[in-house]
C-alpha positions in Angstrom: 28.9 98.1 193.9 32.2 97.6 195.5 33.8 100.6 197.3 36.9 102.6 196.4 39.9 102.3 198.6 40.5 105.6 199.9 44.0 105.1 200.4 47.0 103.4 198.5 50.1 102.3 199.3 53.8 101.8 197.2 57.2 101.1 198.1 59.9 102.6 195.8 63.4 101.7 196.4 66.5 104.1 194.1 66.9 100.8 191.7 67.1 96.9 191.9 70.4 95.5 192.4 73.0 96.8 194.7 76.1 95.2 196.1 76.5 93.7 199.0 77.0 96.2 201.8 75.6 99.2 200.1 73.1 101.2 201.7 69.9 100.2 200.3 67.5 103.2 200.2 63.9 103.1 199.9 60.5 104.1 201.0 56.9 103.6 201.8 54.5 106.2 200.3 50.8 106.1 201.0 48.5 108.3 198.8 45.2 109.5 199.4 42.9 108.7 196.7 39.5 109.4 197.7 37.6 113.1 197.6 37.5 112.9 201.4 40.4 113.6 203.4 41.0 110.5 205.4 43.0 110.3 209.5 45.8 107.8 209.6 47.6 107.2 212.8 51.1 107.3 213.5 52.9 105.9 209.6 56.7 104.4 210.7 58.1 100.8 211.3 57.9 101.2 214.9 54.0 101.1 215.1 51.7 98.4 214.2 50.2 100.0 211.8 52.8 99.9 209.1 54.0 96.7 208.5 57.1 95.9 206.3 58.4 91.9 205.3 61.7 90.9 203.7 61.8 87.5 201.8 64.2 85.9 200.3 63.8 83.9 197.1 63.2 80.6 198.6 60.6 82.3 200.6 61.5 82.8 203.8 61.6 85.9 206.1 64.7 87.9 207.3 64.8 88.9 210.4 64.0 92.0 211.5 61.0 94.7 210.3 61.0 97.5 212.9 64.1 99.0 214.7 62.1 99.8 218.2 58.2 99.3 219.2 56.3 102.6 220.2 53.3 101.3 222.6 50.9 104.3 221.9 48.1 105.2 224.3 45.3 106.9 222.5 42.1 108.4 223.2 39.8 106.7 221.1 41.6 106.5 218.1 44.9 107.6 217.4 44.2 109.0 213.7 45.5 111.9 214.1 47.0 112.7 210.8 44.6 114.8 208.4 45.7 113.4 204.7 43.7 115.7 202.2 42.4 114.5 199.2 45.1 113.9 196.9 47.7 114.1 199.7 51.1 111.9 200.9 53.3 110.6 203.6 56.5 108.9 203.1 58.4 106.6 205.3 61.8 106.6 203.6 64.6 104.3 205.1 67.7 102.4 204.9 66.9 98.4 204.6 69.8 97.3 206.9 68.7 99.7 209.8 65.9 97.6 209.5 66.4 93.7 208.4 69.3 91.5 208.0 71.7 89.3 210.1 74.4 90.3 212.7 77.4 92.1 210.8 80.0 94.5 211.7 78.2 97.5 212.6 75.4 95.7 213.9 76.4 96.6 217.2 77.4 99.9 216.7 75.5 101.7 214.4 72.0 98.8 213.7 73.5 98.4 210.3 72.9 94.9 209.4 74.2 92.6 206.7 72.2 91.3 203.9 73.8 88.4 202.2 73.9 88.2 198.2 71.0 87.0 196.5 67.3 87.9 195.6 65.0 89.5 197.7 61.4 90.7 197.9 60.2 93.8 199.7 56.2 93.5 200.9 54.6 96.1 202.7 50.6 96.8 204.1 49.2 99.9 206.3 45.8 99.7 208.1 44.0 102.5 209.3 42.9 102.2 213.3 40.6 99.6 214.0 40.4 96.3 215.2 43.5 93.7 214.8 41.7 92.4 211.7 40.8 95.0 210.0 42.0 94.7 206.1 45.0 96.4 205.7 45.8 98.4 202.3 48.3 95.7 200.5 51.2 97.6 198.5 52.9 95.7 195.6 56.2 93.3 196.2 59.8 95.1 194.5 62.3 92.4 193.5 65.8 93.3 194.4 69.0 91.3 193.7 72.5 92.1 195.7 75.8 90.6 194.4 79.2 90.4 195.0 81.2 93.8 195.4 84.0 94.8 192.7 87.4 95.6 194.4 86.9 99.5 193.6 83.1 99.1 196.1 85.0 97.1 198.5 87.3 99.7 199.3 84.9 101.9 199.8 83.0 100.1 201.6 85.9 98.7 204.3 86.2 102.7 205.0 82.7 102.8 205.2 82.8 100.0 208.2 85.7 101.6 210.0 83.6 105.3 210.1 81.0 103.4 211.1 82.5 101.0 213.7 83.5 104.1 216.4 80.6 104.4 219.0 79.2 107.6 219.1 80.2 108.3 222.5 83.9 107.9 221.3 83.7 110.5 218.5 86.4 113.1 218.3 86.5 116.0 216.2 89.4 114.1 214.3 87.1 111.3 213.5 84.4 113.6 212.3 87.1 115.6 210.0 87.7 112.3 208.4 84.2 111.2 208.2 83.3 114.5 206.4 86.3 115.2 204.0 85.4 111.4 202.7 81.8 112.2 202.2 82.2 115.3 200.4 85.0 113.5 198.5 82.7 111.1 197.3 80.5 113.0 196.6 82.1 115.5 194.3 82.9 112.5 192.2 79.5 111.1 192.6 76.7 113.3 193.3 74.9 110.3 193.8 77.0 107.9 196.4 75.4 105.3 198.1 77.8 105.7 200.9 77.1 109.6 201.5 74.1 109.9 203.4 74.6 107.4 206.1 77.9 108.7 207.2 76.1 111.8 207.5 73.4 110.5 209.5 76.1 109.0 211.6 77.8 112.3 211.9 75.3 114.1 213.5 74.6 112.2 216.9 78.5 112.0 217.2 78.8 115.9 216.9 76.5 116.6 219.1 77.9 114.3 221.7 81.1 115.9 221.5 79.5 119.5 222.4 75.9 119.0 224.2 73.6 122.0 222.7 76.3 123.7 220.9 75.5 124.2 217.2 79.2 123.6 216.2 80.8 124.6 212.3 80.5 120.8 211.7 76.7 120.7 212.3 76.5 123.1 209.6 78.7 121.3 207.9 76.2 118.1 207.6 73.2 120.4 206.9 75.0 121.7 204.0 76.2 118.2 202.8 72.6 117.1 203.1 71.3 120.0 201.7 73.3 119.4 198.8 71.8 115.5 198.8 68.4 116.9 198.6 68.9 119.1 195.8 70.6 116.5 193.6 68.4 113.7 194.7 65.0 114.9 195.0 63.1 111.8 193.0 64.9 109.5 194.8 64.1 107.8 198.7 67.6 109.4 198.8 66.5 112.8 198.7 63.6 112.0 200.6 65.2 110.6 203.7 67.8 113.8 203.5 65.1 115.8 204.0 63.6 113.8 206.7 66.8 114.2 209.0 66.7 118.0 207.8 63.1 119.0 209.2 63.2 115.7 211.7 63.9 118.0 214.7 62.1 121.1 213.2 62.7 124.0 211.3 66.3 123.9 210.3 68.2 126.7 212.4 71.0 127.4 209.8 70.5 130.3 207.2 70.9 129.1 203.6 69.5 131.0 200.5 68.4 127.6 199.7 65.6 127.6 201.9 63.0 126.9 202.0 63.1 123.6 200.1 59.2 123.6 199.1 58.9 125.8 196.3 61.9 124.9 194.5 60.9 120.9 194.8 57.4 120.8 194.3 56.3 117.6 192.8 58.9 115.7 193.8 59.4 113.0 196.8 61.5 115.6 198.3 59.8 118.3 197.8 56.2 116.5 199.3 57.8 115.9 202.7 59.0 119.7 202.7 56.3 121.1 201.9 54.1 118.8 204.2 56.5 119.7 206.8 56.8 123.3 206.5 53.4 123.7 206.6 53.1 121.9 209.6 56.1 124.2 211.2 53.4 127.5 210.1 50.1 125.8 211.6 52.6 125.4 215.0 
């Protein structure tokens, strides 16, 4: 009698054609299904245990896949993670942090470019074990990118010049800008592509400007993200504004809003706060 997978895996990306430049949001989401809770090790793109492929329609691969390699030492094993039955974990991302060929903010931000046409997104996990151990396989999405209309390439030629300034060389009038255009967009457009990655941005350039000082424009972001989360939960949007929310801990601003997990259970959001804020109450 064959044997149940315990685990499965998807990739869900916020829809299947964008234009070319737009940040392409997406994530990997790997479900416990068995009555057991099951011990995965560590679940990003920089391990070896979570493997993403990009192919283009004729096949071939585009470069790229992981952003950095983590060589982890473990004892024994290193599934460390307790999934309970029924549980989650997410990896949500942006594809051009990830694959693509050399572009304009390659250099300066690991943005790449991905050319227009038709791609296919692949993904497989394994659980610790030997090199050949089978890996759980999670179905391919299509997505097509095409040419941008003059009103997106506007946008996104501001989008390159935020972008372009090293962080080092951030200066408060830079961040004004890159702000007062994000929350521009988005009061048009609760949902613009554009949005979260300048906010991602943002942060390491405030906080290069004022080491350890937890400045009006760091609130700023939060609330801006904040915001993301609450009109984005379904999406990897949401999800990946949550991520950079919780990513260093418990967030240290007051907002009635919070916490996020009651308000967002059952949504991709919502899992990742709640699995996060529980983990901030076991610690």
């Amino acid at each position: 009698m064959p044997v149940t997978p315990p685990l499965t895996l998807k990739i869900v990306l916020t829809k299947p054609s964008f234009f070319e430049g737009e940040p392409i949001y997406g994530l990997f989401g790997l479900r416990n299904v068995s009555a057991d809770t099951v011990r995965i090790p560590p679940y990003s793109f920089n391990t070896s245990w979570l493997v993403g492929v990009l192919r283009r329609a004729d096949g071939s691969v585009v470069a790229g896949g992981r952003s950095a390699w983590v060589d982890y030492l473990c004892r024994e094993t290193c599934n460390g993670d307790p999934v309970a039955p029924g549980g989650v974990r997410y990896f949500p991302f942006v594809l051009q942090e990830y694959w693509g060929e050399v572009g304009p903010l390659s250099h300066a931000k690991q943005y790449h470019d991905l050319k227009t046409g038709s791609y296919a997104l692949e993904g497989s996990f394994r659980l610790d074990g030997p090199e050949g151990s089978t890996p759980f396989v999670a179905s391919r999405v299509a997505l097509r990118i095409r040419r941008r209309r003059p009103a997106e390439d506007t946008a996104y030629q501001q989008f390159v010049r935020l972008g372009a300034v090293d962080v080092r060389s951030w200066t408060v009038g830079v961040l004004d800008s890159a702000l007062a255009w994000t929350s521009g967009r988005l009061a048009v457009d609760s949902a613009d592509p554009f949005a979260l990655q300048i906010l991602i941005w943002s942060e390491p350039g405030t906080r290069a400007m004022r080491p350890g000082v937890e400045t009006p424009e760091l609130v700023r972001i939060f609330e801006l993200e904040l915001a993301i989360v609450e009109t984005q939960p379904t999406s990897p949007v949401g999800a990946l504004a949550v991520e950079y929310l919780y990513g260093g801990g418990p967030p240290k601003f007051r907002d009635p809003r919070l916490p996020l997990c009651p308000t967002l259970v059952g949504t991709l959001a919502g899992d990742i706060a709640c699995e996060r804020e529980a983990r901030f109450a076991r610690n």
